[in-house]
C-alpha positions as CSV (number, residue, x, y, z in Angstrom):
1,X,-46.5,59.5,75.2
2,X,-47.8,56.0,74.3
3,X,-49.7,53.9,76.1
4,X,-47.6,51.8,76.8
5,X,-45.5,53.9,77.8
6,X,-48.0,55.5,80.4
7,X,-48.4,52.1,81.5
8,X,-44.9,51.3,82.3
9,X,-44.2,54.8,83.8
10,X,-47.3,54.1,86.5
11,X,-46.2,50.8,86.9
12,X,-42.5,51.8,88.2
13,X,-44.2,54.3,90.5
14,X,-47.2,51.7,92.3
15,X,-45.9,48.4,91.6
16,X,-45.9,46.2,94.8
17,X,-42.9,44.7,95.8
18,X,-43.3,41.0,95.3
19,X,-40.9,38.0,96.3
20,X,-41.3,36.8,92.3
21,X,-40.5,39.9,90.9
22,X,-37.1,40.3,91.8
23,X,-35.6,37.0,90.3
24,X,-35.7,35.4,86.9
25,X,-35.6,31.9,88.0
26,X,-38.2,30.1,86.0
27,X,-39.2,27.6,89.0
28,X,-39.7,30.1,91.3
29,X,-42.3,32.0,88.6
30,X,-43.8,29.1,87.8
31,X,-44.7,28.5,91.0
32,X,-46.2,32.0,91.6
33,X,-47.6,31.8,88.3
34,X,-50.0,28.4,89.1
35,X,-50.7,29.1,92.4
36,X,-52.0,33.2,91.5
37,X,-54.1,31.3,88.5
38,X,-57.7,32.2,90.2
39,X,-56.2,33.9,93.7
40,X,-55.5,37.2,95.1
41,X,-52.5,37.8,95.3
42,X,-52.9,38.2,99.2
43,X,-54.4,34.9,99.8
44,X,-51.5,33.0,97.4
45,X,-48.9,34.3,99.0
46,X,-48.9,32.7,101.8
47,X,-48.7,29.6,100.0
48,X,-46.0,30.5,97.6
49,X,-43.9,31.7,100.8
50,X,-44.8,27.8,102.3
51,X,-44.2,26.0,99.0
52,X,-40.4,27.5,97.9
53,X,-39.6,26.8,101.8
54,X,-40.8,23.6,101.5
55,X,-39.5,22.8,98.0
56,X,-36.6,25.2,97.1
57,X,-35.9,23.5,94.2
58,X,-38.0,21.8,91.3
59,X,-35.9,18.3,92.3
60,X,-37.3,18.8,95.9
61,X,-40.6,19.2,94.6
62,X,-40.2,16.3,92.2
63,X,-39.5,14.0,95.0
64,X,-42.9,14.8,97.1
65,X,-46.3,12.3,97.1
66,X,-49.3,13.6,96.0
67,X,-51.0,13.6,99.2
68,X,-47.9,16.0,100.9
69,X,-48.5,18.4,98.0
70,X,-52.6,18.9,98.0
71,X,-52.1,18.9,102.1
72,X,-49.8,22.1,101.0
73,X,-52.0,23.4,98.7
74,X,-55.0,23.0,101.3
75,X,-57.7,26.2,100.9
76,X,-56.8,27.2,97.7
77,X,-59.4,25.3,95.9
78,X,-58.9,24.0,92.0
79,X,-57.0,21.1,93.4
80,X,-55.9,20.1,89.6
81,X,-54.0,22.5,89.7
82,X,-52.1,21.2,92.4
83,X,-51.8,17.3,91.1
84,X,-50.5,19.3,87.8
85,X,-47.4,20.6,89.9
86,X,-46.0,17.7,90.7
87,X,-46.8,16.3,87.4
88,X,-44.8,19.2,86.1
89,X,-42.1,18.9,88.5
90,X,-41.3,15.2,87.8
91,X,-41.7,16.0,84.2
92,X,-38.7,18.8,84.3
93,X,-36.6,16.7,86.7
94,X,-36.9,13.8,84.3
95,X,-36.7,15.1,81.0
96,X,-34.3,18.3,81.7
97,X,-32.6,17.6,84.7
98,X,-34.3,19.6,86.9
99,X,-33.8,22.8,85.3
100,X,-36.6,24.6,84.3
101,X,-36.9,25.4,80.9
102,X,-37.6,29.0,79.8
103,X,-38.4,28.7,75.9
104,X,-42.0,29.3,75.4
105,X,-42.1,26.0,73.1
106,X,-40.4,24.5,75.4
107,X,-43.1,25.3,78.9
108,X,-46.3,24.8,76.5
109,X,-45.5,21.2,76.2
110,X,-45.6,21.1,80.4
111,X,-48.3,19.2,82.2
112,X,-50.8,22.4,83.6
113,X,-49.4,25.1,81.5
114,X,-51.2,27.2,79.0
115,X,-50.6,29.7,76.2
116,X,-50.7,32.6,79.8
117,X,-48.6,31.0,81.6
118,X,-46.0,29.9,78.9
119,X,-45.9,33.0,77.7
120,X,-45.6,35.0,81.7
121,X,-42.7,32.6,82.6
122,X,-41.0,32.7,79.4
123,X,-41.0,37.2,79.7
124,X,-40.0,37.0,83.0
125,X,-37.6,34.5,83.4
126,X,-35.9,35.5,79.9
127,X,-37.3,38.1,78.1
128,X,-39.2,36.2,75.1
129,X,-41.4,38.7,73.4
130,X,-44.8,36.8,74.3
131,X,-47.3,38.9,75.5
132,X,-49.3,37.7,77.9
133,X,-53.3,37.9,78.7
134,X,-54.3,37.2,81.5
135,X,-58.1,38.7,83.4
136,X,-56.4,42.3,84.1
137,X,-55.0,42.3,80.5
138,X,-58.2,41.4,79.1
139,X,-60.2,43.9,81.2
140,X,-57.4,47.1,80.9
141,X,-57.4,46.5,76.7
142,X,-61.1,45.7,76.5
143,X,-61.9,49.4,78.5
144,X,-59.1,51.5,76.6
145,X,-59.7,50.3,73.1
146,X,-63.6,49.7,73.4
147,X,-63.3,45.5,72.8
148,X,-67.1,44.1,73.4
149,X,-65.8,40.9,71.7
150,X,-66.9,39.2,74.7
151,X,-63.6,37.3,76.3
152,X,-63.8,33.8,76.9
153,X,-65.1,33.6,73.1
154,X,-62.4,31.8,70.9
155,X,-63.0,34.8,68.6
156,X,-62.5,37.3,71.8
157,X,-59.4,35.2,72.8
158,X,-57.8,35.7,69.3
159,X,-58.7,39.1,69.1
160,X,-57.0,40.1,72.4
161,X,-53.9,38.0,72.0
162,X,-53.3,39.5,68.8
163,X,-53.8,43.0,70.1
164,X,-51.6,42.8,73.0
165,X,-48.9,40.8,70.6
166,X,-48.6,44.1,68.9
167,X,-48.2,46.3,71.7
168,X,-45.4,44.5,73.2
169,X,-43.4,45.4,70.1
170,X,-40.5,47.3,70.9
171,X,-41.4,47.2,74.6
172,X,-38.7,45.2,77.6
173,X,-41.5,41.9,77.6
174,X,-41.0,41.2,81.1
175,X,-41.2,44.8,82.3
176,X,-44.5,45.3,80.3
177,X,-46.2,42.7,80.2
178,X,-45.7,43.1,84.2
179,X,-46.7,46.5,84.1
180,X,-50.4,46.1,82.4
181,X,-51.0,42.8,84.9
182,X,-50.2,45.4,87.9
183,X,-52.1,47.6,86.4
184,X,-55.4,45.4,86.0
185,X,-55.3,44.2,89.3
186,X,-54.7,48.2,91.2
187,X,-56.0,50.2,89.1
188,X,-57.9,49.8,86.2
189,X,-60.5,46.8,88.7
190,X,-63.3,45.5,87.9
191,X,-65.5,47.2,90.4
192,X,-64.4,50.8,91.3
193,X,-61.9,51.5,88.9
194,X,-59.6,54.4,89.9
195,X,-60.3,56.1,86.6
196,X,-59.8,59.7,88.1
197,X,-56.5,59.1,88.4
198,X,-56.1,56.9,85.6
199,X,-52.9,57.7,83.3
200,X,-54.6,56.6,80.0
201,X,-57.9,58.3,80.8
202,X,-57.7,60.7,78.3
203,X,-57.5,57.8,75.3
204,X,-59.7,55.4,77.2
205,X,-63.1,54.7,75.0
206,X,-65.1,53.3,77.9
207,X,-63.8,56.5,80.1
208,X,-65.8,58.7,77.2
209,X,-68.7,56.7,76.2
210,X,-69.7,56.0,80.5
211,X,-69.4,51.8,79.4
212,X,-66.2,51.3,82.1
213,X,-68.9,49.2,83.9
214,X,-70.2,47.2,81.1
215,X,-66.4,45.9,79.9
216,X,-65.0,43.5,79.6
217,X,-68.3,41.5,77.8
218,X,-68.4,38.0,78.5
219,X,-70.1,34.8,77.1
220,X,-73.1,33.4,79.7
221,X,-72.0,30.9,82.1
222,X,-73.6,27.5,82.4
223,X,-76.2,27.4,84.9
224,X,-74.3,26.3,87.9
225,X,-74.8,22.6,89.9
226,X,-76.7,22.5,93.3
227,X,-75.8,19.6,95.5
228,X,-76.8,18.8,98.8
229,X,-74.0,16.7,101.1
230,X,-74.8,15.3,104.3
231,X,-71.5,14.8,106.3
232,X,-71.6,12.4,109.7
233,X,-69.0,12.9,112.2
234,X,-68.5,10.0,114.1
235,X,-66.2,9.3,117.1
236,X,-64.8,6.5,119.3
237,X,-65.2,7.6,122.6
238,X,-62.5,5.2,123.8
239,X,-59.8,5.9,121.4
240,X,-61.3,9.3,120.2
241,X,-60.5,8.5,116.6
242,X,-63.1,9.6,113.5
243,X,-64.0,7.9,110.7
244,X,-62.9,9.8,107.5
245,X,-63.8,8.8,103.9
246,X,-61.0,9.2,101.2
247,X,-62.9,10.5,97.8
248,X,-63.0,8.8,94.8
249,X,-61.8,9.9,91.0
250,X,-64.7,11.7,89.2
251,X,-65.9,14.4,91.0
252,X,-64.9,17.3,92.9
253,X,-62.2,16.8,95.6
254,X,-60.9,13.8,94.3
255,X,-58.4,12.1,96.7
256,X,-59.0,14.9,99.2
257,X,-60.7,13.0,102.6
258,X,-63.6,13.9,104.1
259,X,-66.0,12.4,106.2
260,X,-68.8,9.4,105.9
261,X,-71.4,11.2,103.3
262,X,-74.6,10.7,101.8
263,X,-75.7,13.3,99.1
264,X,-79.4,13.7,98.6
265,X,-81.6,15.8,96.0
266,X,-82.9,18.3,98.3
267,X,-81.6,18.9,102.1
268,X,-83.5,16.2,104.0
269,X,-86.4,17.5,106.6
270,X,-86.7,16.4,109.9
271,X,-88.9,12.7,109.6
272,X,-87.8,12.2,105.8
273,X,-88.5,8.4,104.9
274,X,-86.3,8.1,102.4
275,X,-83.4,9.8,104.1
276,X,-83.7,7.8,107.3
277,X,-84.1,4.5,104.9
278,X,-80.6,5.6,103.7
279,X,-79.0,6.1,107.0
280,X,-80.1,2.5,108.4
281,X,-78.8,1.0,105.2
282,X,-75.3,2.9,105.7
283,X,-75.3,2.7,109.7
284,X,-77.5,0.2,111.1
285,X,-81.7,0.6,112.3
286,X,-80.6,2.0,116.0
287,X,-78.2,5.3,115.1
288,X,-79.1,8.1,116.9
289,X,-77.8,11.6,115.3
290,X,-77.9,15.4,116.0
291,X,-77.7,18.6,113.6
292,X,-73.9,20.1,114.4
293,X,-73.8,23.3,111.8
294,X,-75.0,24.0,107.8
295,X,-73.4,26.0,105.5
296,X,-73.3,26.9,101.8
297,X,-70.0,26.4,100.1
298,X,-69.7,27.7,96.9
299,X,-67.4,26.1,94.0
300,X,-66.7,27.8,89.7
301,X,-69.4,25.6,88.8
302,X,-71.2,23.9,91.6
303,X,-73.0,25.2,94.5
304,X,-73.0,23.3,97.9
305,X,-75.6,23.0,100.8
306,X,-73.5,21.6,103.5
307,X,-75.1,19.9,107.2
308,X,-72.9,18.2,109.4
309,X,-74.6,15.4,111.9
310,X,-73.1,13.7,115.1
311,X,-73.6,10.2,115.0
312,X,-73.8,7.7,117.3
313,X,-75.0,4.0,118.4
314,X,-74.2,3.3,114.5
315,X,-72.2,0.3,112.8
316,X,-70.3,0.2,109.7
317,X,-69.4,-2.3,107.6
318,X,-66.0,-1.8,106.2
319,X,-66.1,-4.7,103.9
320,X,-68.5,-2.9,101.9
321,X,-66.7,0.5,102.3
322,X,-63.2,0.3,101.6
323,X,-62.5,4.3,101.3
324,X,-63.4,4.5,105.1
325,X,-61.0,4.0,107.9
326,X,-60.6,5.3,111.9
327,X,-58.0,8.1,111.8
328,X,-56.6,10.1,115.2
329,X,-57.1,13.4,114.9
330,X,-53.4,14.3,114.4
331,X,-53.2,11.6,111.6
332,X,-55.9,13.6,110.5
333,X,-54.6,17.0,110.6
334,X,-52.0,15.7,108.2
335,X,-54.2,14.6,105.4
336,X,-55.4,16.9,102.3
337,X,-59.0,17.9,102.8
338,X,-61.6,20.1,101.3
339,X,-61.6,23.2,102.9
340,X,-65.4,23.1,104.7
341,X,-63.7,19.8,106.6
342,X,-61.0,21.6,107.9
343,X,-63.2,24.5,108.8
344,X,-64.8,21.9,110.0
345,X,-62.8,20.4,112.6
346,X,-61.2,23.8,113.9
347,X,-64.6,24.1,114.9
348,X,-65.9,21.1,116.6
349,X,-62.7,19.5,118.2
């Protein structure tokens, strides 16, 4: 037996049963497709299950602001990915009528789709013999066939692609291509792989040569960011409002709102001149503030030391900061924010 055909033959037996695996509607995929990109499939669906109830259709979807979709989309991080939704949504309602196009040519020219997830919605939703290659793919072809072309090389990309283009010949694409994702992600993990009870152990070259651990190779990352934030949480006793901060273009979180911020090199001691100077500069010589919490958020790229500070006795000039505004806390809860804000205010309020 071939193994693919192993492949297939453990997928129909352990395959979870998944709301996106039993239709061929290319919206519906899609929106599984972008919202899984870099989430478990137990964390995303939730949101898939929220998103096709809120927006059954790609017309529904297309007629939504920006701000209701990232208030959706809230937790999952990569909020890009979000904005490029409703990009993509107007973009099909405009230029095909709202349906969704299944061609592989036709989904690589849409806003936030790639060669992956052209080539998944285009199997699924119709069959097109695209194979696609995704993390499990790379990780399940790199082990069996002994790849240490490392994977997020454009070499290692064309490598793999052209590899699992081959093996999808003569195979059903959608079934397939299905079965070696699922397989990835339950069996053949990255840590702990179940390789006793492996189907394709017996062919498997990292199995044999004890390297299961080592595969897939990739290149070194970038040395990631650190960044210190400073949030003040600041309420009106009288009409217990907050002041919340909507961010700018340019960096991460863009649009999101958080709260009034000052971002420092290092996290600010206790008596810091040039931190204080800040602060009167921001809220006035006679603000009084207390340490609330700290934590360390960490983003891809970017790693954040978080302290959030009561303020009081302070004044703001809102002349000079337009992006700042008194919201009610039930105006707020309706707002897109990063997810240490929301965390945030379940906490504190």
């Amino acid at each position: 037996m071939s193994f693919q055909s192993k492949i297939v033959e453990w997928y129909h037996q352990h395959k979870r049963d998944l709301p996106w695996r039993n239709t061929t509607d290319a919206y519906t995929i899609w929106l599984s497709e972008i919202i899984l990109q870099q989430t478990r499939v137990e964390q995303g669906l939730p949101y898939f299950n929220r998103f096709l109830a809120q927006y059954p259709t790609v017309g529904h979807f297309a007629s939504a602001s920006e701000t209701e979709v990232l208030k959706l989309w809230q937790g999952l991080g990569y909020y890009s990915r979000g904005r490029n939704m409703l990009k993509t949504a107007v973009q099909v309602h405009q230029e095909y009528g709202g349906k969704f196009p299944v061609s592989y040519a036709e989904l690589i020219r849409l806003k936030g789709i790639g060669d992956y997830t052209a080539a998944a919605i285009s199997s699924f939703s119709s069959g097109e013999a695209r194979a696609v290659v995704d993390g499990n793919v790379f990780r399940v072809l790199s082990r069996y066939f002994g790849i240490h072309t490392p994977i997020n090389s454009t070499r290692g990309k064309q490598e793999f692609t052209a590899l699992a283009a081959s093996l999808l010949q003569g195979q059903q694409p959608a079934v397939y291509n299905q079965a070696i994702m699922e397989f990835g992600a339950l069996w053949c993990r990255p840590r702990s792989p179940r390789c006793a009870g492996c189907p394709v152990a017996e062919g498997c070259f990292a199995r044999q040569h004890k390297v299961t651990e080592s595969l897939p190779v990739k290149e070194r990352k970038l040395k990631k960011r650190t960044r210190y934030f400073n949030y003040f949480f600041c309420v009106n006793p009288e009409t217990k409002e907050i002041l919340v901060k909507r961010r700018m273009p340019g960096d991460i979180w863009q649009e999101l709102y958080d709260f009034p911020l000052l971002e420092t090199e290092g996290s600010p001691e206790q008596g810091d001149a040039a931190f204080s100077n800040a602060l009167k500069a921001h809220f006035g010589e006679d603000y009084r503030m207390m340490l609330l919490s700290h934590r360390k958020h960490l983003l891809t790229h970017q790693t954040i030391y978080i302290q959030f500070f009561a303020l009081d006795n302070y004044i703001v000039n809102f002349n000079q900061h337009a992006n700042i505004k008194w919201v009610s806390l039930n105006d707020f809860e309706a707002l897109p924010q990063p997810k240490v804000i929301a965390d945030f205010i379940k906490a504190y309020t």
